[in-house]
N, C-alpha and C positions, 0 to 999 in steps of 0.2 A: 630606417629601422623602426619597428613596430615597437609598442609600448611592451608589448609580450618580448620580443626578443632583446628588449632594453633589461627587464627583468631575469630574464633568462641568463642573459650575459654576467650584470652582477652577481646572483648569485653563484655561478659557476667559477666565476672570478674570487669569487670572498671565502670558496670550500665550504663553508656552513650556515645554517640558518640565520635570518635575519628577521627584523619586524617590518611591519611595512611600511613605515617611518624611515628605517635605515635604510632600506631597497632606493627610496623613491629620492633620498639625500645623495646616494651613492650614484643615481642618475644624471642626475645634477651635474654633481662634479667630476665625473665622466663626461661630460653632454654628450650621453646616448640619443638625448629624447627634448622635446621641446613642447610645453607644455603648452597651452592655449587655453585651459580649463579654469574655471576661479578660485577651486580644491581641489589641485592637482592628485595631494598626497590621497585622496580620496577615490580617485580613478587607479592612483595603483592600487590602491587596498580590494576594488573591486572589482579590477584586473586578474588582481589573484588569485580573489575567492571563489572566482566565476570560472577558474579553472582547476581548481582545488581536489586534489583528492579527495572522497570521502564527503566531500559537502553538494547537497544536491535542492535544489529550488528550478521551478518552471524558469527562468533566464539562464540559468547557469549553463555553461558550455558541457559538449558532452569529452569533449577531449581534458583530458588532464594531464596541466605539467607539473603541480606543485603540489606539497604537501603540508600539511597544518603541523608542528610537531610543539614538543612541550620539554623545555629544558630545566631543571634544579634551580632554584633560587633566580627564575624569569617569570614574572608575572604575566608579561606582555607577552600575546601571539605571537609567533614565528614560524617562519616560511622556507623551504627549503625544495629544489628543484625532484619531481618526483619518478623513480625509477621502474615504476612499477609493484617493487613489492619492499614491506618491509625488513632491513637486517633482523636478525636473531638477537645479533651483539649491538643493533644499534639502542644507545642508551634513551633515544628518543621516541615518542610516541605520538600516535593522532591524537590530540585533545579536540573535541568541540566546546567553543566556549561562546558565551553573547557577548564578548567585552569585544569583538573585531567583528560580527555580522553586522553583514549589508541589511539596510529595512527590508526587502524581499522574501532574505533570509529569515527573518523575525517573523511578519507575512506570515510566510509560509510553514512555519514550524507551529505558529499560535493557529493554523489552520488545522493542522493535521491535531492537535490537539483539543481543537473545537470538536473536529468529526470523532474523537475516541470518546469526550462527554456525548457528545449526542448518542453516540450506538450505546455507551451503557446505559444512559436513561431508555434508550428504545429497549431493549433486555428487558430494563426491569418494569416496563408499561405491559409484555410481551409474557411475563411469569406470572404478573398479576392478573393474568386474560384470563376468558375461561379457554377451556381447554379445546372447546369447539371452534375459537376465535381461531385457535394456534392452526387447527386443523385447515380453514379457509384461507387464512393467511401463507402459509406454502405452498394452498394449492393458485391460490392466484399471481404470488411473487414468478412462480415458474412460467405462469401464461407472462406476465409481463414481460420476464427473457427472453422473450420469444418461443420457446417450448411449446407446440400443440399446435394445429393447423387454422385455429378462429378464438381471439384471446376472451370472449366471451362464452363461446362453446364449447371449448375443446376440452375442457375442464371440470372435473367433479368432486365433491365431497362424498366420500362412501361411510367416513368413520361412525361408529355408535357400537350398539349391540349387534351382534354380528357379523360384524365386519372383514370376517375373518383373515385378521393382522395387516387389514389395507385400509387407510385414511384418504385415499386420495388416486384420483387417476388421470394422466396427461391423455388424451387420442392428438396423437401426431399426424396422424389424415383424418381424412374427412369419414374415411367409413371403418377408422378406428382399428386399422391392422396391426399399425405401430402404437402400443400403450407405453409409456411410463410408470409406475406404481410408488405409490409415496408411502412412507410412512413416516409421523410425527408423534414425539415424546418431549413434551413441556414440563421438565425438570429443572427445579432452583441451582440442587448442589451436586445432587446427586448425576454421576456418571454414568452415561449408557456401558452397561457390560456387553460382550460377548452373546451371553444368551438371547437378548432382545436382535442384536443382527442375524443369529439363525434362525429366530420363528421366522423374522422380515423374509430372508430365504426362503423356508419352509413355504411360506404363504405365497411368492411368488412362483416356487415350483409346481405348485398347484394349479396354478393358474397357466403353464405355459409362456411365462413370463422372461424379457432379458434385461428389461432395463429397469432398474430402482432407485428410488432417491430417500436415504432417510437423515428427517431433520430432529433436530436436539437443539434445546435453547440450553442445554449444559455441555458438555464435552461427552468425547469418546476412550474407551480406555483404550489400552494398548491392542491387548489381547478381542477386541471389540475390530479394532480398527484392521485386526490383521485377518479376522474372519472375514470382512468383507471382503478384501482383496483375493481370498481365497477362493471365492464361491464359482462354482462352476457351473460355467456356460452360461454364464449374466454375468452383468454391470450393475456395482453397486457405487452410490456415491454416497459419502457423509458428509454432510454441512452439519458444525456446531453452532455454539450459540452465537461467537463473532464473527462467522464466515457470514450467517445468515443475517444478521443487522450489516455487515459491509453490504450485501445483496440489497437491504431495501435502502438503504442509503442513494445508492448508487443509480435504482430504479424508484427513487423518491416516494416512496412509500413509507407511512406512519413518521415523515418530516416534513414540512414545509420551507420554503426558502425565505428566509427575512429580507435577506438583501446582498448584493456581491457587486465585488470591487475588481476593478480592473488592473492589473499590472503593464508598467512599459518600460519598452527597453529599446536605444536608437535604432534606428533604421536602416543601414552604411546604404542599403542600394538608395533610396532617396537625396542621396549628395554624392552619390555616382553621375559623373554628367559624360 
């Protein structure tokens, strides 16, 4: 019997939630399972977590049997075999809490929270640019996606006085049959309305245009976002202001890397003989 199906067992056995304290005592005294580990109760704790409903870190399994739940006057995490979905009438809930994460867990959550300070310091480096930085800055983030057929070339700044409502142009070949057309609006607070996506239109229909990209270091509104989707016979896409710091994150632009740590996790095929 595996550790998982030692877990499995007790709690199917006990009908309800447990801590991982009491799973791993109840194994025990069962002898389902026979430990060899120097903290054992530590390998079920992150037995479970690694199969956990709702809880997600680069080692954690993608199958899940169990779920994290939260009972009245229980401090401590509890574990309960997971059925796929939550009852209506079950009085119990997913809680996430740090008081039972694995250090992975910890990792990786103080990761993801590093990368949401980094992208809003990138925002607010990005509002205080000038406005012509913003315009160079989408048009090269898109060479770097790969977009355009020579990430040096393929690529231009058109914005200024007369621009007429284009900022920006990808050539997708070499002799420029496939364009992109960009347009960028470096806004604090203020929301892109509706109007500004139909000049973007407008301006591309002049041109014989299908493909558009327009960026916003602010948000789009509703009514904004649904004239896009409406325009006929183009593509229009809208990056806001965190789509677009995810993008250069992602493609390391306006970050540099200090330093990265490795995670691990055993090997079973390496003690496969």
């Amino acid at each position: 019997m595996t550790i998982i199906e030692a877990i499995v067992n007790v709690l199917r056995e006990h009908g309800k939630a447990l801590s991982h304290k009491d799973i791993y005592d109840k194994i025990i005294n069962k002898k389902y399972y026979s430990f060899g580990a120097k903290d054992p109760v530590s390998v079920v704790r992150g037995e479970i977590r690694k199969h956990c409903y709702g809880i997600d870190f680069p080692s954690a399994s993608p199958r899940k049997i169990f779920v994290e739940v939260k009972s009245i006057g229980q401090s401590k995490p509890l574990y309960d075999l997971w059925h796929g979905q939550l009852s209506k009438n079950d009085p119990t809930k997913i809680e996430k809490t740090i008081k039972d994460q694995l250090p992975e867990e910890i990792i990786h959550n103080q990761y993801i929270e590093h990368t949401n300070n980094i992208k809003s310091q990138l925002l607010d480096a990005i509002n205080s640019s000038d406005p012509a930085f913003f315009e160079r800055l989408v048009v090269t983030l898109l060479l770097k996606m790969g977009y355009g057929w020579h990430e040096s070339q393929a690529g231009k700044v058109v914005g200024g006085a007369g621009d007429e409502g284009i900022d920006g142009i990808i050539n997708e070949d070499k002799l420029g049959l496939e364009k992109i057309y960009i347009q960028a609006k470096r806004y604090n607070s203020k929301k892109v309305p509706p109007s500004e996506i139909r000049e973007f239109i407008g301006s591309m229909n002049q041109k014989g245009a299908h493909k558009g990209v327009f960026f916003s270091s602010s948000y789009f509104t509703e009514q904004a976002i649904i004239s896009a989707e409406k325009a006929q016979g183009m593509t229009i896409t809208l990056i806001d202001g965190e789509q677009l710091c995810e993008y250069l994150v992602q493609n390391g632009m306006g970050v540099a890397k200090v330093s990265s740590y490795d995670l691990y996790e055993i090997d079973r095929n390496f003690f496969d003989y």
